[in-house]
LUMBAMAR-743280 format. One record per residue: x, y, z of N, C-alpha, C in turn; residue number from 1; chain; residue in three letters. Coordinates in steps of 0.05 Angstrom, whole numbers. Last residue first. Layout:
+--------+--------+--------+--------+--------+--------+--------+--------+--------+------+-------+-------+
!     nX !     nY !     nZ !    caX !    caY !    caZ !     cX !     cY !     cZ ! paza ! torvo ! nutor !
+--------+--------+--------+--------+--------+--------+--------+--------+--------+------+-------+-------+
!      X !      Y !      Z !      X !      Y !      Z !      X !      Y !      Z !  NUM !     A !   ALA !
...
+--------+--------+--------+--------+--------+--------+--------+--------+--------+------+-------+-------+
This chain:
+--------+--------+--------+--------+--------+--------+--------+--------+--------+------+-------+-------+
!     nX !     nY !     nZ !    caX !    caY !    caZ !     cX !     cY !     cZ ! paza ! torvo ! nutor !
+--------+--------+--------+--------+--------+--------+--------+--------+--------+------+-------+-------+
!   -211 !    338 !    -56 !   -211 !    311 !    -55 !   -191 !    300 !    -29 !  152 !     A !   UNK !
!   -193 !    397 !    -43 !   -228 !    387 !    -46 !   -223 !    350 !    -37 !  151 !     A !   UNK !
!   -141 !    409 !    -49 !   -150 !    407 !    -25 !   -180 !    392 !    -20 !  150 !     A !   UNK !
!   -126 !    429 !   -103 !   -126 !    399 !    -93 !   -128 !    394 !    -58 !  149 !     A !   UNK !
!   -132 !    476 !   -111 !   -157 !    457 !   -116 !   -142 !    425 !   -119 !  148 !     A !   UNK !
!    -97 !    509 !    -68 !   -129 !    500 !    -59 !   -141 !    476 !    -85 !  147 !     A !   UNK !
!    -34 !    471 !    -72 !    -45 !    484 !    -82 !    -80 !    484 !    -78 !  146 !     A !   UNK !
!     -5 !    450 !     -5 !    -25 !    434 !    -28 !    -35 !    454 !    -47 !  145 !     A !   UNK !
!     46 !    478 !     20 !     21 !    475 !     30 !     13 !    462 !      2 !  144 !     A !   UNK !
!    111 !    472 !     34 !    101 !    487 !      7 !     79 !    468 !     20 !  143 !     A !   UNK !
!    159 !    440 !     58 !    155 !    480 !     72 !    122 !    489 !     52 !  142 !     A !   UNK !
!    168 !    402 !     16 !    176 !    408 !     35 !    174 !    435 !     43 !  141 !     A !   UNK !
!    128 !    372 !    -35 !    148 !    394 !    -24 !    147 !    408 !     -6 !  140 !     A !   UNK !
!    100 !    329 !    -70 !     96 !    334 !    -33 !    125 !    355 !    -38 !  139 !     A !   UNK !
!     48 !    299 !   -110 !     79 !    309 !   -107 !     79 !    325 !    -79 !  138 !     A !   UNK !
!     32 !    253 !   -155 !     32 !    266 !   -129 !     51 !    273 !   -121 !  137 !     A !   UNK !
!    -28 !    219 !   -200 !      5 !    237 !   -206 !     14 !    256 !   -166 !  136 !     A !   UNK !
!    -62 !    180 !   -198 !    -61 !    208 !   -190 !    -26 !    209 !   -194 !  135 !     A !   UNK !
!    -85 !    131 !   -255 !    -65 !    141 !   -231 !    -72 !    173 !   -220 !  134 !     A !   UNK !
!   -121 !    126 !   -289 !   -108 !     96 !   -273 !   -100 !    112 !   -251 !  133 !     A !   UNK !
!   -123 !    160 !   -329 !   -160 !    145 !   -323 !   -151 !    125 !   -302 !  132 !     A !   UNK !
!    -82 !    209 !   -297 !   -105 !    198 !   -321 !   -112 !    180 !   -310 !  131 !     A !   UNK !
!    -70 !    275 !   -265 !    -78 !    247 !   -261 !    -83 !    241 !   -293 !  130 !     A !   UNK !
!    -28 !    326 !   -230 !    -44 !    307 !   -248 !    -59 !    293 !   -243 !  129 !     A !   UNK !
!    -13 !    328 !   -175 !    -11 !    353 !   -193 !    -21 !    347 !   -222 !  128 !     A !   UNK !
!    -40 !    319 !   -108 !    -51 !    312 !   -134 !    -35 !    329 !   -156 !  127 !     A !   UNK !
!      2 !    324 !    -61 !    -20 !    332 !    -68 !    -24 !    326 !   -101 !  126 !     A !   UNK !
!     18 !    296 !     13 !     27 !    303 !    -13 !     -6 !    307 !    -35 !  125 !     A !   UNK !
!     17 !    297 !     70 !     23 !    328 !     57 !     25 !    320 !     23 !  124 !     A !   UNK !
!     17 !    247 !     92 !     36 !    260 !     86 !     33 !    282 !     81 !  123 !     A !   UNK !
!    -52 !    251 !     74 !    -45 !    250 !    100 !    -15 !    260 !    108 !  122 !     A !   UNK !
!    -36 !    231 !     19 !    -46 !    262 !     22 !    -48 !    268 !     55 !  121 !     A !   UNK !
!    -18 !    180 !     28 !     -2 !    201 !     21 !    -18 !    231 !     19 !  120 !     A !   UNK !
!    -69 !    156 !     48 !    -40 !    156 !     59 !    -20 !    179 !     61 !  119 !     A !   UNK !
!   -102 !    164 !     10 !   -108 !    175 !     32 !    -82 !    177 !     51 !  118 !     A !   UNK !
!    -79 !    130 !    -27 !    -81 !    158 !    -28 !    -90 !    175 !     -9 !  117 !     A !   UNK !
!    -79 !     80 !    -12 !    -54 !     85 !     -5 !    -51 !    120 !     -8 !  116 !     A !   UNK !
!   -127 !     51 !    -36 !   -131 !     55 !    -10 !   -114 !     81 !      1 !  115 !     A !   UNK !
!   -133 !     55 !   -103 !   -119 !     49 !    -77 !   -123 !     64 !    -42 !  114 !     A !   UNK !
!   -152 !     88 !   -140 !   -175 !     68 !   -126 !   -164 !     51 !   -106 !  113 !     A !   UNK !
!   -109 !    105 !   -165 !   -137 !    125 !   -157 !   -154 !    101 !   -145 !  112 !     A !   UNK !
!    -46 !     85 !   -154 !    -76 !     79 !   -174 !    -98 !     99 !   -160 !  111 !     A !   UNK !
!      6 !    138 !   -151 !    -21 !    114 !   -149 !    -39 !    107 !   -154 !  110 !     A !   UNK !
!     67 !    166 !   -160 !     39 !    159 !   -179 !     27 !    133 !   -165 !  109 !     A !   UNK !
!    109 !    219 !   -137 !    100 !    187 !   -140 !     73 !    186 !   -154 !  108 !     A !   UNK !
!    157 !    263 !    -99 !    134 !    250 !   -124 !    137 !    218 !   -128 !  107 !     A !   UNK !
!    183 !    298 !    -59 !    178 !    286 !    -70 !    153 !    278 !    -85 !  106 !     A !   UNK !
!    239 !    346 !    -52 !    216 !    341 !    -58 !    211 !    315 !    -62 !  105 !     A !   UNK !
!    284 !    355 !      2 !    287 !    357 !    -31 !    250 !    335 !    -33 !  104 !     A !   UNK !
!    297 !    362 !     58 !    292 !    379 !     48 !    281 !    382 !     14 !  103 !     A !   UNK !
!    288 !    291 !     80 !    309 !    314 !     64 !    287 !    338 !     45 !  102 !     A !   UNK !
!    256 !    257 !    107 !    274 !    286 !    126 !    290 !    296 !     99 !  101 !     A !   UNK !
!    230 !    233 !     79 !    217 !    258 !     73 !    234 !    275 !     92 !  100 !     A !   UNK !
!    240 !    176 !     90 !    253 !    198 !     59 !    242 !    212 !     61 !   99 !     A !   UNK !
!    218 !    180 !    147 !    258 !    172 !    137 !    257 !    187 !    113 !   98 !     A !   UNK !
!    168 !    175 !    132 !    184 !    198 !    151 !    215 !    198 !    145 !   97 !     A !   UNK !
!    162 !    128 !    105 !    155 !    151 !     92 !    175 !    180 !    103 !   96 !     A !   UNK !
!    171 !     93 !    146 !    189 !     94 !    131 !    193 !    114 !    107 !   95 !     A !   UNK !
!    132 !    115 !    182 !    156 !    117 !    196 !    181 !    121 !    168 !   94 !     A !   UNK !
!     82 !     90 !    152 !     89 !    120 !    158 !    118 !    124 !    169 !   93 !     A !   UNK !
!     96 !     40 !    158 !     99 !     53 !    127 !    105 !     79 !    138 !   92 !     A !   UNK !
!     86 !     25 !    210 !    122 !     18 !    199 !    114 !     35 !    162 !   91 !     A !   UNK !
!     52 !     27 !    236 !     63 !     53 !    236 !     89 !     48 !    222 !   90 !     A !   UNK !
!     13 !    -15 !    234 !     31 !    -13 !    259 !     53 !     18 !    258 !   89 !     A !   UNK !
!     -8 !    -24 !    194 !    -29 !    -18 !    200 !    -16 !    -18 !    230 !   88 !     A !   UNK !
!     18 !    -94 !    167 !      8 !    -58 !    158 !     -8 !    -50 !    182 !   87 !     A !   UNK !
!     40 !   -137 !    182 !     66 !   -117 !    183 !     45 !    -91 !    179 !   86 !     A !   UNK !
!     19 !   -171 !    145 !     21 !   -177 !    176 !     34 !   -157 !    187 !   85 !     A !   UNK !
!     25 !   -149 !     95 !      9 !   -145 !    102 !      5 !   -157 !    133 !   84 !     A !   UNK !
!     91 !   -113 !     86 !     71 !   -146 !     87 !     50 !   -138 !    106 !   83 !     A !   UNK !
!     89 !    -59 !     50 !     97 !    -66 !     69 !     79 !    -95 !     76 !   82 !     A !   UNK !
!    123 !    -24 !     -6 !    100 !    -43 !     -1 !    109 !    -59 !     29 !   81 !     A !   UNK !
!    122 !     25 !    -67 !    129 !     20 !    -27 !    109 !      0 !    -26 !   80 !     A !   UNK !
!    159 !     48 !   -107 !    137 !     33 !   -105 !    148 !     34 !    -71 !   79 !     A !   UNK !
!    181 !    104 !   -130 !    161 !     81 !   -152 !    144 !     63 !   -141 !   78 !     A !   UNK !
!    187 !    162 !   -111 !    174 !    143 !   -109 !    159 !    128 !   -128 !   77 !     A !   UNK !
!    227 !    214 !   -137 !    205 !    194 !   -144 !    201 !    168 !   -131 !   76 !     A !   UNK !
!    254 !    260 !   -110 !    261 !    240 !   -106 !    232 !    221 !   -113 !   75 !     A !   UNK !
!    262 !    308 !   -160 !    256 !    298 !   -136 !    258 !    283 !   -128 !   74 !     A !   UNK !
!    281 !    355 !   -199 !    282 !    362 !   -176 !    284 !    346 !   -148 !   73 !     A !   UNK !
!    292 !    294 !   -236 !    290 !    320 !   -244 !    298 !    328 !   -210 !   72 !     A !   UNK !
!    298 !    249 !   -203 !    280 !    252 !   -228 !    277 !    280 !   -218 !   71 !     A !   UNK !
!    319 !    185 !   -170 !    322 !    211 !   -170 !    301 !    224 !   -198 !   70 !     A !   UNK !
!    282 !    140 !   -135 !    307 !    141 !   -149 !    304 !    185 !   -167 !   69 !     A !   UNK !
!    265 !     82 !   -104 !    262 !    103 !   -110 !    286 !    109 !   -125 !   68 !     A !   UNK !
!    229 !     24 !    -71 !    242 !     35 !    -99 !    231 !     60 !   -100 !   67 !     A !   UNK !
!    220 !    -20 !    -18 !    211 !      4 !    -27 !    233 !     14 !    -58 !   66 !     A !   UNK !
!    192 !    -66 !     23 !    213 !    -58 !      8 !    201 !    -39 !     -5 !   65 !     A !   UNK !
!    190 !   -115 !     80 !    170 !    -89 !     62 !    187 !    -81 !     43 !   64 !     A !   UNK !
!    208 !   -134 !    121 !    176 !   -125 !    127 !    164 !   -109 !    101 !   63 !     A !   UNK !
!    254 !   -169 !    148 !    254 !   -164 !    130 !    218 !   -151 !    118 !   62 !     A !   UNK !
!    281 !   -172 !    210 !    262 !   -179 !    196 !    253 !   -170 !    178 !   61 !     A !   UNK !
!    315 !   -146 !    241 !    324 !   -175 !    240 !    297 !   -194 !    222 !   60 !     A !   UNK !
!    322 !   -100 !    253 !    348 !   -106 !    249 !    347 !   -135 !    241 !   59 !     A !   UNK !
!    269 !    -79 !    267 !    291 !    -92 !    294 !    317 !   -113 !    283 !   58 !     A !   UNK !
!    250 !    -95 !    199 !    251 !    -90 !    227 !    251 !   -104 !    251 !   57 !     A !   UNK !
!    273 !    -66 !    140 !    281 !    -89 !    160 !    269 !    -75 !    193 !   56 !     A !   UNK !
!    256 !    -65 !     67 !    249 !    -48 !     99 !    256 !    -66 !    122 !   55 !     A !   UNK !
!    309 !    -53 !     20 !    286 !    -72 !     39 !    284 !    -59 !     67 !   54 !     A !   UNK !
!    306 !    -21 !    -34 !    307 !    -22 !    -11 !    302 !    -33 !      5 !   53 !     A !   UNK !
!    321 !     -5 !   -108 !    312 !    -20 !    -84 !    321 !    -16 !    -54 !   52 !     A !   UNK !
!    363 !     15 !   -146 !    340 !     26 !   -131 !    323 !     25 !   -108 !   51 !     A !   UNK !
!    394 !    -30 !   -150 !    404 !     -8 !   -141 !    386 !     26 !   -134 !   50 !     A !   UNK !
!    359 !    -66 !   -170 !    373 !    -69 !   -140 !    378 !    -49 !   -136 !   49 !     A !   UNK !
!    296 !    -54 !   -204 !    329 !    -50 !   -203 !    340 !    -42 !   -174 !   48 !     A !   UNK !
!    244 !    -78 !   -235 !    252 !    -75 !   -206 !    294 !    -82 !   -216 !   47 !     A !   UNK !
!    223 !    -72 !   -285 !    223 !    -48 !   -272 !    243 !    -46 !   -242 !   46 !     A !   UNK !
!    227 !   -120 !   -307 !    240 !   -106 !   -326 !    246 !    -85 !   -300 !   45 !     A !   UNK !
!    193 !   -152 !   -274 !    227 !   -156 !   -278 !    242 !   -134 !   -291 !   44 !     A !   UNK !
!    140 !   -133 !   -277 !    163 !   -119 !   -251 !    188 !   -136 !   -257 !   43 !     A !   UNK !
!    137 !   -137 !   -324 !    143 !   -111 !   -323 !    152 !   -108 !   -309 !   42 !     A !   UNK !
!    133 !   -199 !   -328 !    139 !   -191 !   -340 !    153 !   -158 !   -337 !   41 !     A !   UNK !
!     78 !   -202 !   -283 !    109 !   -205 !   -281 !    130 !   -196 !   -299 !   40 !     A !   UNK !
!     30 !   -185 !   -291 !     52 !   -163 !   -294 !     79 !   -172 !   -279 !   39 !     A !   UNK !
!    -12 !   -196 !   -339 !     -6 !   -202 !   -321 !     21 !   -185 !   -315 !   38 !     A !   UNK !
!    -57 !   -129 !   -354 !    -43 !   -155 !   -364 !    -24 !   -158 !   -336 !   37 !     A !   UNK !
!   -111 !   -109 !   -322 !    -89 !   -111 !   -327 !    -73 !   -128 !   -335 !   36 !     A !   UNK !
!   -164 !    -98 !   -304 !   -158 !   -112 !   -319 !   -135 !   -107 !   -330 !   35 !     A !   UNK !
!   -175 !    -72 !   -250 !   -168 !    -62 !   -267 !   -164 !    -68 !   -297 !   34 !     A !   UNK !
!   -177 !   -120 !   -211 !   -195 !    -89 !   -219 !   -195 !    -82 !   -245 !   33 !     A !   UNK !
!   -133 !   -143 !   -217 !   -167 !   -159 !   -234 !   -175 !   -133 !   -234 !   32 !     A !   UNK !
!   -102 !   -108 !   -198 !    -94 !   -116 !   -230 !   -122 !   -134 !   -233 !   31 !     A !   UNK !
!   -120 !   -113 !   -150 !   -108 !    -78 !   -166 !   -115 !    -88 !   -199 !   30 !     A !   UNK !
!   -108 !   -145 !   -144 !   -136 !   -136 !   -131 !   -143 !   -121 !   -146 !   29 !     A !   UNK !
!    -45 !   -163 !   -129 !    -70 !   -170 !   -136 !    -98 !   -157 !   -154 !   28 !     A !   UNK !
!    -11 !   -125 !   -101 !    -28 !   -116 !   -124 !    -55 !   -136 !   -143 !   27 !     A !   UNK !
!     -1 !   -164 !    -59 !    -24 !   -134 !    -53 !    -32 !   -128 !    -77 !   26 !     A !   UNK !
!     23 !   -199 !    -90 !      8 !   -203 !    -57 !    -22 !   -178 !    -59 !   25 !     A !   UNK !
!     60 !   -180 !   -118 !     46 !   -200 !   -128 !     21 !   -203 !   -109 !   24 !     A !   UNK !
!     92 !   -153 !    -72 !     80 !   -137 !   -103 !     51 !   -153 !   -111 !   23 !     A !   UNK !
!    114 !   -196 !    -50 !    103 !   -176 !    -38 !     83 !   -155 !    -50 !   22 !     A !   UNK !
!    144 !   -228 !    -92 !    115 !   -243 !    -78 !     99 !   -217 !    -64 !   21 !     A !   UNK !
!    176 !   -190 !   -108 !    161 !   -192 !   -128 !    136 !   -213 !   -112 !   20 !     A !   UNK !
!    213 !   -195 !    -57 !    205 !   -167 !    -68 !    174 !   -176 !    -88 !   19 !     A !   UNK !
!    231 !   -242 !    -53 !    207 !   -229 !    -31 !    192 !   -206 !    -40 !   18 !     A !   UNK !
!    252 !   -255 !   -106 !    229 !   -259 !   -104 !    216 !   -250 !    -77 !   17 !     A !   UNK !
!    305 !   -212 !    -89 !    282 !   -195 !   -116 !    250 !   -219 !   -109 !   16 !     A !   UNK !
!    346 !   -215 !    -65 !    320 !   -206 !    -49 !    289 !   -205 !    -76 !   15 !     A !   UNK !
!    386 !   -232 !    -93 !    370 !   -254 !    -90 !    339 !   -240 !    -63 !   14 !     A !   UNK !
!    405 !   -187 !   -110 !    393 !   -193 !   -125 !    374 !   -223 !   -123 !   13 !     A !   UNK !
!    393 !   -127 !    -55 !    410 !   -159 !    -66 !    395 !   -172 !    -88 !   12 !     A !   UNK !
!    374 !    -64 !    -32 !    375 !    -97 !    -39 !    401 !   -115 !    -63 !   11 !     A !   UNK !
!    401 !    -37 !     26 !    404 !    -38 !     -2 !    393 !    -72 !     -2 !   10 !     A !   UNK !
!    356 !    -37 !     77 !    382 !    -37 !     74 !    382 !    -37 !     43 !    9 !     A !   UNK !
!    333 !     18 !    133 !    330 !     10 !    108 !    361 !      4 !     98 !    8 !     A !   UNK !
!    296 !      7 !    198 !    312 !     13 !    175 !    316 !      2 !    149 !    7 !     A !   UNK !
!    266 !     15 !    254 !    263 !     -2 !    234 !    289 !     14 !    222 !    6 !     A !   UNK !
!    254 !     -2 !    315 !    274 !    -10 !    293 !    276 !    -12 !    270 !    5 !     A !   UNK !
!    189 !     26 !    350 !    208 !     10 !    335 !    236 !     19 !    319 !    4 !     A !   UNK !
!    176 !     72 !    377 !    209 !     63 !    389 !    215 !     38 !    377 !    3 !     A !   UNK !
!    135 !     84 !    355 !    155 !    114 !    347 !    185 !     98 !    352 !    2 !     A !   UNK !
!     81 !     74 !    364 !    100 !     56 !    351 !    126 !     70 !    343 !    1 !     A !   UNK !
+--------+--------+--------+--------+--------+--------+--------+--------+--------+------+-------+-------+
């Protein structure tokens, strides 16, 4: 899947409900799991355009969107989500590949019972925390997984 199109454009403030149905979609599952208050409320507060990204592919289809933004050394991943008619074609890993050509680190936090950690430790990235919800994860470029986050 190496000779798709894909790319990334800044979002718009009228992108925000694909953004929040897309969220709404997958995290589902997450939030009965977990018993979580409902979480519209937080992704308005949390989702900022100028963080945002929509994943477009072949220039002409809108597949996913992503929020990141700078923090200390790295570039924090807050959220990545690709439609689920869209997963499981190489368009996350591809778009993973795009922010990991810069030399400068990254970090992010996922639920521990997401599927998506196998994802990112497949990336190279490696556990440097956790509490009772999330793994804390961080990936630096040239730098191997410290051994005791190699076990899991």
């Amino acid at each position: 899947m190496r000779d798709m199109n894909i790319s990334l454009r800044a979002a718009r403030p009228e992108d925000f409900e694909f953004c929040w149905n897309l969220y709404a979609e997958q995290a589902a599952w997450i939030v009965e799991t977990l018993r979580l208050p409902p979480q519209e409320r937080y992704f308005r507060r949390a989702w900022k355009p100028s963080e945002v990204r929509i994943v477009v592919l072949h220039n002409a289809t809108d597949v996913g969107w992503l929020q990141t933004r700078s923090e200390g050394d790295a570039l924090f991943l807050g959220q990545i989500y690709i439609a689920a008619n869209f997963q499981r074609r190489g368009i996350g890993t591809r778009v993973m590949e795009m922010l990991m050509t810069d030399a400068q680190p990254m970090t992010l936090a996922v639920v521990k019972i997401s599927s998506a950690v196998r994802f990112y430790k497949r990336l190279g990235f490696y556990a440097e925390r956790e509490d009772h919800e999330k793994l804390f994860m961080r990936r630096t470029p040239g730098l191997t997984a410290p051994i005791a986050n190699l076990r899991s």
